[in-house]
C-alpha positions as CSV (number, residue, x, y, z in Angstrom):
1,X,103.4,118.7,121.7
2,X,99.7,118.5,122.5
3,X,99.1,122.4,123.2
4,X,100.9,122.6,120.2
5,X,98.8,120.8,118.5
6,X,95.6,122.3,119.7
7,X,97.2,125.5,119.0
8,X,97.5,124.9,115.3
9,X,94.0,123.5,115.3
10,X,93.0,126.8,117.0
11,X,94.9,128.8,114.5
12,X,93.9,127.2,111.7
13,X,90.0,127.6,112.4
14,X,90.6,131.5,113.0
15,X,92.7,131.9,109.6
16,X,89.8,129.6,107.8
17,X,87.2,132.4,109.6
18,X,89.1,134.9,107.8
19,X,89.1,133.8,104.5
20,X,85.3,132.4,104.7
21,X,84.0,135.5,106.2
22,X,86.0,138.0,103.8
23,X,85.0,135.7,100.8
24,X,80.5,136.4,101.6
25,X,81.1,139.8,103.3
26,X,79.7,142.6,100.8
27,X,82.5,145.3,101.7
28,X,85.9,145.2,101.8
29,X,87.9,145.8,104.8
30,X,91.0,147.6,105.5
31,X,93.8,146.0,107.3
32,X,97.7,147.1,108.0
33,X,100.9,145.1,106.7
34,X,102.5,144.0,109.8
35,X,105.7,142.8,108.9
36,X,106.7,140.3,111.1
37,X,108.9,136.8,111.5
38,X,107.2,134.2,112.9
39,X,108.5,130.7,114.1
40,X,107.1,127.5,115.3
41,X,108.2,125.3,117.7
42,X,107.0,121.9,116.8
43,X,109.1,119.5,118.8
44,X,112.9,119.1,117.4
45,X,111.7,121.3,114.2
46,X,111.9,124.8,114.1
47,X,110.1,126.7,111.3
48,X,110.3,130.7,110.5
49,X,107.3,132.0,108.6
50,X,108.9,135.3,106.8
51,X,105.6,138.3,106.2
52,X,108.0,141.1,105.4
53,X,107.9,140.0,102.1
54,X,105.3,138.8,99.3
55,X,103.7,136.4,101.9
56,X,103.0,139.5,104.3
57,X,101.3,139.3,107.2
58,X,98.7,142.1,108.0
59,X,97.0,143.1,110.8
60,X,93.3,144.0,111.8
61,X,91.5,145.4,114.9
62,X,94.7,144.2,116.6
63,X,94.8,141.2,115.3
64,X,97.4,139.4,113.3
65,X,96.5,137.2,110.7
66,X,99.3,134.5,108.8
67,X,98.2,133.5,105.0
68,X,97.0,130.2,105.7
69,X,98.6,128.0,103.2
70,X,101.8,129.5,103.9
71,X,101.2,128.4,107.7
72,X,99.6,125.2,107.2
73,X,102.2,123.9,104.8
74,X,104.9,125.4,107.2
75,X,103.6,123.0,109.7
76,X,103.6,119.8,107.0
77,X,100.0,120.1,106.8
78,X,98.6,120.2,102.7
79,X,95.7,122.6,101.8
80,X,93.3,122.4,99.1
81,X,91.5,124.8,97.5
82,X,88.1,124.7,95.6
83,X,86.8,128.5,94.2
84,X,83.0,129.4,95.0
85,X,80.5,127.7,92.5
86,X,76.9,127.2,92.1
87,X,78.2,123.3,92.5
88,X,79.2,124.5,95.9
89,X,76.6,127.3,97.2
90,X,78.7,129.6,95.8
91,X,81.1,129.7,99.2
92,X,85.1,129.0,99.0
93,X,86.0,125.4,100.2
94,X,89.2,125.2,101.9
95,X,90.2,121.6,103.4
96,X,93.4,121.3,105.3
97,X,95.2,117.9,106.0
98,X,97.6,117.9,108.8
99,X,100.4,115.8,109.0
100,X,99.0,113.4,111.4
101,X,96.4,112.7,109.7
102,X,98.9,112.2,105.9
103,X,100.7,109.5,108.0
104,X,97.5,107.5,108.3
105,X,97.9,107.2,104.3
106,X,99.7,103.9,104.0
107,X,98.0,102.0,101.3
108,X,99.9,102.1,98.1
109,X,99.4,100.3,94.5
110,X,101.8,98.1,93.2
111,X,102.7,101.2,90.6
112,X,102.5,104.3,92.9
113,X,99.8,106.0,91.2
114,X,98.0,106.5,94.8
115,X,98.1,105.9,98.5
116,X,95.1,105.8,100.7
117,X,93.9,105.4,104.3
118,X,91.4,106.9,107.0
119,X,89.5,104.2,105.6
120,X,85.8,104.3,107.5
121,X,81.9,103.0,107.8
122,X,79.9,101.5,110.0
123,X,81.3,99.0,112.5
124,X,80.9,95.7,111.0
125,X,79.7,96.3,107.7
126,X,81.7,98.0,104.6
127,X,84.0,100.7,104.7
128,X,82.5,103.6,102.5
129,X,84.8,106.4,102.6
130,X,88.5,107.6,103.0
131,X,91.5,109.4,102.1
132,X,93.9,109.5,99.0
133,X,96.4,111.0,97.6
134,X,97.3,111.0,94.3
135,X,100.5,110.6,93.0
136,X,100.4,110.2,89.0
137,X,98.2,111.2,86.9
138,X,95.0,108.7,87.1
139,X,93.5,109.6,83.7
140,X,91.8,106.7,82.0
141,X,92.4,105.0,85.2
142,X,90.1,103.5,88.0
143,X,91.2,102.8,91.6
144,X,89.9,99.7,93.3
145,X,90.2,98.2,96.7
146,X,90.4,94.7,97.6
147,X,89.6,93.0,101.1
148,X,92.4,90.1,102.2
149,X,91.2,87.8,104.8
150,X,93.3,86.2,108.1
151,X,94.4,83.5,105.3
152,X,95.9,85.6,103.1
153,X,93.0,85.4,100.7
154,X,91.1,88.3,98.5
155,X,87.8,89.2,98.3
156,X,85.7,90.8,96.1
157,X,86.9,94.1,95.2
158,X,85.0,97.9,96.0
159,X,82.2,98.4,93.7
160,X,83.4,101.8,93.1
161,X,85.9,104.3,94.6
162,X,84.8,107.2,93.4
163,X,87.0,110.7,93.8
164,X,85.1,113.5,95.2
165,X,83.7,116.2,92.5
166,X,86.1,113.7,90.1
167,X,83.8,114.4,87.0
168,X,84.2,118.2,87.5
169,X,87.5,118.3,88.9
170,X,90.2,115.3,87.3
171,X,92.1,114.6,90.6
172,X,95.7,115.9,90.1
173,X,99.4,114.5,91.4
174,X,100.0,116.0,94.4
175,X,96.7,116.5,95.9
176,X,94.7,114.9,98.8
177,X,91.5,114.2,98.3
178,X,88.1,112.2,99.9
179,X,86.5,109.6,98.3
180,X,83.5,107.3,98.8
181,X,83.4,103.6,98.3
182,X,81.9,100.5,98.6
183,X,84.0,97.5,100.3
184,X,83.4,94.7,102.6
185,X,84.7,95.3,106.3
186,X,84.7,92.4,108.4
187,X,86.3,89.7,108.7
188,X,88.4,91.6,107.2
189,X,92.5,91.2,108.0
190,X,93.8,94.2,105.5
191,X,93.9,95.8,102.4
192,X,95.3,96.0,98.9
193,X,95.0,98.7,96.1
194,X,95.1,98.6,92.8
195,X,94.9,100.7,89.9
196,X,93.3,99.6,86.6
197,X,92.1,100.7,83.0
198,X,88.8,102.5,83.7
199,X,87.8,100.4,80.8
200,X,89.4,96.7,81.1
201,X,89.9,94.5,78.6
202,X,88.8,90.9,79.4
203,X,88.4,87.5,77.5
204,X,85.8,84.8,79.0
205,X,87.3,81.2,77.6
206,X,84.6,79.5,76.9
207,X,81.7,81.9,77.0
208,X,79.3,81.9,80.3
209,X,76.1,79.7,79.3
210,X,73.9,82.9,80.0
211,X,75.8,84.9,77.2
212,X,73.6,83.6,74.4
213,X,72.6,87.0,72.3
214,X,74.7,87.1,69.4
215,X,76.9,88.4,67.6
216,X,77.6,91.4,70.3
217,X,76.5,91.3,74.0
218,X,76.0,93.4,76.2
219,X,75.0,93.8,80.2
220,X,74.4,96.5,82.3
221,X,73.6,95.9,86.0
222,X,73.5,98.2,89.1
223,X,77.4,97.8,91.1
224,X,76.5,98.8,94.6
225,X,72.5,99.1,95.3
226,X,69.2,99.2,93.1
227,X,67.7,102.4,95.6
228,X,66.3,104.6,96.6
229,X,69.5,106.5,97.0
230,X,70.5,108.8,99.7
231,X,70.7,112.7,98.4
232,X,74.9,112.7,97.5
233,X,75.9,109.1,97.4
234,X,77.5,107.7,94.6
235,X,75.5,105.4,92.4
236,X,77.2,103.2,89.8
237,X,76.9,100.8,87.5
238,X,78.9,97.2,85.7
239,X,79.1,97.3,82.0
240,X,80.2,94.1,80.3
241,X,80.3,94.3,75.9
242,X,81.7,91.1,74.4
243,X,82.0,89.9,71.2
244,X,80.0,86.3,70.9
245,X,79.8,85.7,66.9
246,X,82.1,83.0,67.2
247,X,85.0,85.0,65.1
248,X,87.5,87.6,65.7
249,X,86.1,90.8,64.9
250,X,87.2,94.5,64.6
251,X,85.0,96.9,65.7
252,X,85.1,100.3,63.8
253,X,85.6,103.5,66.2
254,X,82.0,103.8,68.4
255,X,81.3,106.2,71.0
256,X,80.1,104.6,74.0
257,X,78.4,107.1,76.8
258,X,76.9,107.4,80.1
259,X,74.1,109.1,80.3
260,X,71.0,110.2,83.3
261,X,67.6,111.5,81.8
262,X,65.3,112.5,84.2
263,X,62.2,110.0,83.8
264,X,58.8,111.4,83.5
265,X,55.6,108.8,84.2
266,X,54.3,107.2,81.5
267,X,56.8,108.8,78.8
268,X,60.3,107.2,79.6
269,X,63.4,109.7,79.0
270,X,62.8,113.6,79.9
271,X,65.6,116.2,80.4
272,X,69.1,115.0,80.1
273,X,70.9,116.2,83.0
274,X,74.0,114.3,82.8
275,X,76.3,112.9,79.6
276,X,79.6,111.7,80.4
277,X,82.1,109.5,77.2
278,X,83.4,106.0,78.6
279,X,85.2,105.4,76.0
280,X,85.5,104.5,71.8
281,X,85.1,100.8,71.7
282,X,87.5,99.9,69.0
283,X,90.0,97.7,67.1
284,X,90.1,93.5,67.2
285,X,88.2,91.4,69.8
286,X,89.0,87.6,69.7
287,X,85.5,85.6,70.7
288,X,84.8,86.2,74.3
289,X,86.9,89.2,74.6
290,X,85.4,91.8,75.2
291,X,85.3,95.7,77.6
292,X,84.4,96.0,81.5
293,X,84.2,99.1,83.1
294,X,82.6,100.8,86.0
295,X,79.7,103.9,85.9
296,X,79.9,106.6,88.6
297,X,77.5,109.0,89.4
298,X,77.4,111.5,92.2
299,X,73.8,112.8,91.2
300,X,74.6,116.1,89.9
301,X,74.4,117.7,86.3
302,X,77.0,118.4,84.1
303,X,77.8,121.8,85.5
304,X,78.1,120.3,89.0
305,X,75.5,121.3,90.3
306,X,73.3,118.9,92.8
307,X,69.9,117.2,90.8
308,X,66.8,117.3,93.2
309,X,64.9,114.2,94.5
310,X,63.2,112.4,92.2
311,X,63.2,108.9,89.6
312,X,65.9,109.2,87.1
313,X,67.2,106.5,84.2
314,X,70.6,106.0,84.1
315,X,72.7,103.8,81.5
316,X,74.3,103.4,78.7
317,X,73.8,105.4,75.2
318,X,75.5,103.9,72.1
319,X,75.1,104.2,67.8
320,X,72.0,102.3,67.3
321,X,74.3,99.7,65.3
322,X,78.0,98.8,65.7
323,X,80.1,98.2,62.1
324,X,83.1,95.9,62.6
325,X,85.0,93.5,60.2
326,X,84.5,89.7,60.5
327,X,88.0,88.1,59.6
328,X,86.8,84.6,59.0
329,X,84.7,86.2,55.8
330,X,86.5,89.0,55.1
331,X,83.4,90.9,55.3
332,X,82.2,94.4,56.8
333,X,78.8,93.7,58.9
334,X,76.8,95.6,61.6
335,X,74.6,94.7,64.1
336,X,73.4,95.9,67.7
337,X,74.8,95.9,71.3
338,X,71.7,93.8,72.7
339,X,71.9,94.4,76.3
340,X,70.5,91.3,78.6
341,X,68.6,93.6,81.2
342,X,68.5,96.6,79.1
343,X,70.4,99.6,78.5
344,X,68.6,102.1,81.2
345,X,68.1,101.5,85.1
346,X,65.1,103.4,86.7
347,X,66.6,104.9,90.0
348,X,64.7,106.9,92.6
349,X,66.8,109.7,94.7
350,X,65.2,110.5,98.0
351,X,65.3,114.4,99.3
């Protein structure tokens, strides 16, 4: 079973060779068809890979060469594939997941949208990366984490789990994909998942002291660290927006945005390099109810493609006033989102 196993490793790296290498090479090459039957021994199971067909097999400088999805996935393994892109350097990324590695996915939410594992970081402190597959379509949806202690109690959830390239490319049932996180590690006894409204909404009964700006609050703070950032890591942000006029209200349709300005001294906001919509805040809000959601960013523009080292702003970007319908007066009124801290974090990425 093990020279098996290094076998398909082995395998696997010269098939991956091929594609790379035929995917920067300026010519083509010219290989044979070399219709052939191969079959794998892996244990009890016996697999036959048919190449006299559609999926052929072809052969060159005396060397045979098996599609590689159509072996990997032969051998229970799931491939995924990512065409060349300036987001990428332009080269073809191919990422294989044997089976070994799938069964280490054992964390599930409570409504099967995803199951997780390979959960890793530094001895001792938080976990801030791992593995998931999806398993229904997470649109509109944010995945959390939550730490459970030797007495059965939970912590405070990840600040973020953030799906690779998830801005770029919506993770989609069926695949297996990497993501980075924030979560505490030890003492830690397990874990549970959970999947949620990306943006939650959530009553305070009575109203925290420090909520004081009426008749619409706001806060924006930073979720996992103020900086400076590490070229590649995520950086995201809490957004709270509740209504504190002391009536129900119903806010008219208002588009609510993320947004990443590059920040020049002395002026404020420069270039925009990154706009992303959260949501249309709408419809009634009792007093103290109110939206929560979390604000990724995984420092590249819109296109995909990685921002350079420097001091950015980051935050939110709504209509300058907010028109909603007070039912104790029957009236239409607007007024601001005040924000306690402000609406734009400076950040500083380092190269």
């Amino acid at each position: 079973m093990r020279n098996l196993r290094y076998y398909f490793a082995g395998f696997l790296s010269c098939a991956l060779l091929l594609v790379l290498t035929a995917a920067v090479l300026p010519n083509t090459i010219q290989a044979k068809l070399f219709k052939s039957k191969v079959t794998i021994h892996n244990g009890s199971t016996i697999v036959t890979i048919d190449g006299t067909g559609a999926d052929g097999i072809i052969n060159y400088n005396n060397k045979t060469y098996v599609p590689l999805r159509l072996f990997a996935e032969s051998m229970g393994a799931q491939v995924k594939y990512e065409a060349a892109s300036s987001a990428n350097g332009n080269v073809h990324q191919i990422e294989v997941f044997n089976q070994l590695f799938l069964d280490k996915l054992r964390l599930s939410d409570p409504g099967g949208y995803v199951t997780i594992g390979n959960l890793a970081g530094k001895e001792g402190e938080t976990i801030t990366e791992g593995t998931i597959k999806i398993n229904k379509d997470l649109k509109g949806k944010i995945v959390r984490i939550f730490p459970i202690d030797a007495d059965g109690q939970w912590g405070n959830y990840s600040t973020f789990v953030y799906i690779d390239n998830q801005a770029a490319q919506p993770p989609k049932a069926g695949e297996v994909r990497t993501f980075q996180t924030q979560v505490a590690r030890s003492p830690i006894e397990s874990y549970r998942v959970s999947v949620e409204d990306a943006v939650n909404k959530f009553r305070y009964d009575p109203l925290p002291i420090d909520f004081n700006t009426k008749p619409l609050f706001g806060r924006l703070v930073p979720a996992n660290d103020s900086g400076p950032f590490i070229k590649g890591k995520i950086i995201a942000y809490s957004l709270d927006f509740y209504n504190t006029s002391g009536n129900t209200v119903v806010v008219d349709s208002t588009p609510l945005y993320f947004v990443v300005y590059e920040e020049k001294e002395g002026v404020g906001k420069g270039k925009l390099v990154y706009k992303e919509k959260i949501t249309d805040l709408q419809g009634k809000l009792l007093q103290g109810e109110g939206y929560q959601a979390t604000l990724m960013w995984n420092q590249t523009t819109n296109d995909g493609k990685p921002v350079a080292a420097g001091k950015y702003l980051a935050g939110v970007e709504i209509p300058e006033k907010i028109s909603y319908l007070n039912e104790k007066t029957k009236t239409k009124e607007s007024s601001q989102l005040k924000f306690q801290y402000g609406s734009l974090f400076s950040l500083e990425i380092k190269g």
